[in-house]
N, C-alpha and C positions, 0 to 999 in steps of 0.2 A: 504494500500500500504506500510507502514511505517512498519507494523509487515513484509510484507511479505519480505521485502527487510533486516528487522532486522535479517531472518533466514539464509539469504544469508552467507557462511562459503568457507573459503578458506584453503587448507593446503599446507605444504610443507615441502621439510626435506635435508638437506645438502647428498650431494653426498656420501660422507664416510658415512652419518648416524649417525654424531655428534650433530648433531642440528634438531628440529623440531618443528616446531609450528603450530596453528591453529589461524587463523585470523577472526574477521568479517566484513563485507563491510564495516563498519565505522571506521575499522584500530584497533577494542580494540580485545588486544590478550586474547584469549581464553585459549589456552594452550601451553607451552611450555615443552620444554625438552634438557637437556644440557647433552651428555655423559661426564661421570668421568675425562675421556681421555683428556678435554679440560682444567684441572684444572693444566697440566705443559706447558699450549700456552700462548704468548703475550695477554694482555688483550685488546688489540687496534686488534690483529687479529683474537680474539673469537667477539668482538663487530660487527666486519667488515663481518663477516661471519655471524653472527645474521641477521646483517639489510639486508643481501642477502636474507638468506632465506626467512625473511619478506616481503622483496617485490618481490617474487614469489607466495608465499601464498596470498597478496595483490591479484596480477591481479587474480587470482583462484576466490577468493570473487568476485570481479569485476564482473568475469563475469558469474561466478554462480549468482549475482544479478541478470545481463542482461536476463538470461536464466531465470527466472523466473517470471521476469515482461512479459518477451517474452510470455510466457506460460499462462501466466493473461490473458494480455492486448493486442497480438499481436507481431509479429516480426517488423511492421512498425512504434511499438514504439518506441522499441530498437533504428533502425535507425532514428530516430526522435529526440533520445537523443544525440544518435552520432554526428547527422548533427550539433545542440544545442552546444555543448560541442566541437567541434571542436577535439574531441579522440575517433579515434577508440576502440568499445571492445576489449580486450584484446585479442579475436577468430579472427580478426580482422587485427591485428598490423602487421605492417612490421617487427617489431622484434622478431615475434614468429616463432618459428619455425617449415618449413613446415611439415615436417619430411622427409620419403623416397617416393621417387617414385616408381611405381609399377614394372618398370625393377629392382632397386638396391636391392627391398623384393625379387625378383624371384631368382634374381644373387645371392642373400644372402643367399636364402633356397636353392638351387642346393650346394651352396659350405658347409653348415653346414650338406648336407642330403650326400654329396659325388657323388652326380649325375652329370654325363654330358647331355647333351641333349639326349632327348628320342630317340629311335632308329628310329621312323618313321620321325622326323624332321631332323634327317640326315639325311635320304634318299630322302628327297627333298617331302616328301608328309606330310600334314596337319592332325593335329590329328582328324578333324573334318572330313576329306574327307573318313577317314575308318570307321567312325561312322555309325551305321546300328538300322534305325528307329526303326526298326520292334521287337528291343530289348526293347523299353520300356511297357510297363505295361498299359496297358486300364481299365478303370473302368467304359465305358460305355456297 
């Protein structure tokens, strides 16, 4: 269990792409990497930016662990550890975020693709009601 949790790797990288690091569940950094660029910043706000990315990379370990004991030993370990611990995995957390929901992907691909709504859902009929069975493909 101990190896398997030791492969456990979390990464992460500052927004700009100034910073990056790889972490293991037990917090010891694996790799880092600092751009040039940060050699004219406050050194209290390259620090501050460090342990950000840190513990981003952090919960990734985290729960790349979880994911992999899950994949051992079960999912109702996971939550087993959860319940134990009193912390959400980090897949989990209140403070992750959910991302988009399936209308804001659609709204967002119409307006990057320059589409307005299809011509049959303006006209009041469903794409699915001009669909014609008799179009797919049989292989028996």
């Amino acid at each position: 269990m101990a190896a398997v949790m030791g492969e456990a790797r979390g990464s992460a990288h500052a927004v700009d792409g100034s910073v990056e690091v790889t972490v293991d569940a037990l917090g010891a950094l694996k790799r880092s990497w600092l751009a040039p660029s940060l050699m004219g910043w406050d050194p209290s706000r390259v620090s501050a930016l460090v342990l950000e990315v840190v513990r981003v990379a952090m919960a990734e370990a985290e729960q790349d662990c979880y994911n992999r004991v899950g994949l051992l030993l079960g999912e109702e370990t996971g939550l087993l550890v959860e319940a134990l611990s009193g912390k959400a995995a980090p897949a989990r957390s209140a403070e992750d975020d959910p991302g988009m929901t399936v209308e804001e992907f659609q709204r967002l691909r119409a307006e990057r693709r320059g589409a307005s709504a299809p011509a049959s859902a303006s006209a009041g009929v469903e794409e699915w009601e001009t669909f014609d069975p008799a179009s797919l493909r049989s292989d028996r």
